[in-house]
C-alpha positions as CSV (number, residue, x, y, z in Angstrom):
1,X,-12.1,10.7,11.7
2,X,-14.8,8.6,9.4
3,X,-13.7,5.1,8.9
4,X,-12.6,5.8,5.3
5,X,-11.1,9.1,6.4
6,X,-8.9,6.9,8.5
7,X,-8.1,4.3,5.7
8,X,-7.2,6.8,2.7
9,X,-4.4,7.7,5.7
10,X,-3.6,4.5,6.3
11,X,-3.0,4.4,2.0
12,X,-1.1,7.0,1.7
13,X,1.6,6.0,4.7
14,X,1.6,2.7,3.4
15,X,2.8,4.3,0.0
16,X,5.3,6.5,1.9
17,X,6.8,3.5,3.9
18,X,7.4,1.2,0.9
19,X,9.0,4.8,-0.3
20,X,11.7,4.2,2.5
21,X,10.1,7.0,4.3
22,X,9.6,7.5,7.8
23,X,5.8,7.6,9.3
24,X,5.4,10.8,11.8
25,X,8.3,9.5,13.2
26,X,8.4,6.2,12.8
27,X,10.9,4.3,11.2
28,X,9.0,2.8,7.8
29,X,9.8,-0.8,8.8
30,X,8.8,-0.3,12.6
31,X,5.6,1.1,11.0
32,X,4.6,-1.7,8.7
33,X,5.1,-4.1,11.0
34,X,2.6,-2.1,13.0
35,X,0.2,-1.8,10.1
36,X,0.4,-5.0,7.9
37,X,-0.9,-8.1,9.6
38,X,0.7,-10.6,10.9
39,X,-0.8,-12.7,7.9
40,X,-0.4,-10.0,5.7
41,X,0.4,-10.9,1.4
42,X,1.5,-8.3,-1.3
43,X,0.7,-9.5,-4.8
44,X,3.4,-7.5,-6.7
45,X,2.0,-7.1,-10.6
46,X,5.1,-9.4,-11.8
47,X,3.4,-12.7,-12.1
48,X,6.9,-14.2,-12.0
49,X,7.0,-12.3,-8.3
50,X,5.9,-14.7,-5.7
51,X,3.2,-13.3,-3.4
52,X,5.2,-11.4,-0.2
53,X,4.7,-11.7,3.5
54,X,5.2,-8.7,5.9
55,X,8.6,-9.4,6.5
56,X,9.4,-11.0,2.9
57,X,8.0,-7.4,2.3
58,X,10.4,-5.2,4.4
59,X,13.1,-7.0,3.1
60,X,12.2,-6.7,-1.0
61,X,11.8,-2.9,0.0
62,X,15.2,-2.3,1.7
63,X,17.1,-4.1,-1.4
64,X,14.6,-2.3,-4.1
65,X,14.4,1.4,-3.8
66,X,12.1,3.3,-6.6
67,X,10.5,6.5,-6.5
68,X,6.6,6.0,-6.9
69,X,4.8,9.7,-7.4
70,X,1.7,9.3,-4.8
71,X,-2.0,9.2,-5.8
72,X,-4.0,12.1,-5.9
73,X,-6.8,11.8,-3.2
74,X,-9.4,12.8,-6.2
75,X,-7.8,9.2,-7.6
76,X,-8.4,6.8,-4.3
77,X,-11.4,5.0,-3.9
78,X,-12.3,3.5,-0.4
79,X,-15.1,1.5,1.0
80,X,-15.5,0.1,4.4
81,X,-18.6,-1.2,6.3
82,X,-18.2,-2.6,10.2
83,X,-14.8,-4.1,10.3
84,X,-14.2,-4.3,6.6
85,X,-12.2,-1.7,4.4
86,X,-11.4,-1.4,0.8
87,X,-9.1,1.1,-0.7
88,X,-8.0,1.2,-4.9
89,X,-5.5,3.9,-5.7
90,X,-2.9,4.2,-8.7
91,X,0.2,4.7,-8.5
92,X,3.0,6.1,-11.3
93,X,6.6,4.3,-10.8
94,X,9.3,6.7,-11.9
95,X,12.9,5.8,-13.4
96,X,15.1,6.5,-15.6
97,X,13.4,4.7,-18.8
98,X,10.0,6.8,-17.8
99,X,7.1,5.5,-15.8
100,X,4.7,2.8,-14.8
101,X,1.1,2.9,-13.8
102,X,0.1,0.6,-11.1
103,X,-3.6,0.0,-9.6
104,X,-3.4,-1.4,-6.0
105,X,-5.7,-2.6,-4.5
106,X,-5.7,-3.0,-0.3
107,X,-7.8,-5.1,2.2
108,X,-8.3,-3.7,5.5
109,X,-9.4,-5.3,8.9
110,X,-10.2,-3.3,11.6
111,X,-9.1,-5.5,14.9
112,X,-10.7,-5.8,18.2
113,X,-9.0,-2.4,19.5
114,X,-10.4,-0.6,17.2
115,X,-7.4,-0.1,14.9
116,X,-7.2,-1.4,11.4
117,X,-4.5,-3.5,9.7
118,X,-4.0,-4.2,6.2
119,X,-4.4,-8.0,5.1
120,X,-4.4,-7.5,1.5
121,X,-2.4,-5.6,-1.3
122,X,-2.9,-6.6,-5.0
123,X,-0.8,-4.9,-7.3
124,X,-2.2,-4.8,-11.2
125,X,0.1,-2.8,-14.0
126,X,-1.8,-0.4,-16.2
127,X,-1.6,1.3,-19.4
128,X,0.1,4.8,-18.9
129,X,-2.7,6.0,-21.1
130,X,-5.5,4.9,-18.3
131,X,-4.4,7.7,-16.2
């Protein structure tokens, strides 16, 4: 699979693990600990949020639940080049007052094995109308 092949997967599980869910049989925390870096942030769109670590992370998910609907693959936008990724992809947050549009933006590094990591997620809130 083509390098961005391989990181719109790598989106989409990361979106279905911070769902709760597991990952081709993988529990979801087992499987972000896999996948996030060990210097791994989330910037959550709350400005009053501070910014996450992997484990600061796991734990904000297991105490948070919310359903987010998962981007359409026409909607994700990747770029990668050498060891060097880039995906953007929205995503709608559903409850019981409606939804939320998010834009999120992650940072990929592919490691020395070959298999890549994410460093980096930014999370922006946008209009509903935007989508």
């Amino acid at each position: 699979m083509e390098d961005c092949g391989v990181l719109r997967k790598l989106d989409a599980e990361l979106f279905r693990a911070e769902n709760g869910d597991d990952i081709d049989g993988i529990d979801w925390e087992t499987y972000l600990r896999r996948t996030l870096a060990d210097s791994f942030i989330i910037r959550r769109s709350d400005p009053r949020t501070p910014d996450q670590t992997r484990e600061e992370m796991i734990r904000w998910i297991r105490e948070r639940r919310v359903v987010r609907v998962p981007p359409q693959e026409s909607e994700v936008v990747c770029w990668c080049e050498g060891s060097l990724g880039v995906v953007l992809s929205p995503v709608k947050v559903v409850n019981t007052s409606g939804g939320r549009l998010f834009r999120n933006v992650k940072v990929f590094r592919r490691s020395s094995d070959g298999l890549w990591v994410c460093l980096y997620w930014q999370v922006t809130e946008a209009p509903l109308d935007r989508v």
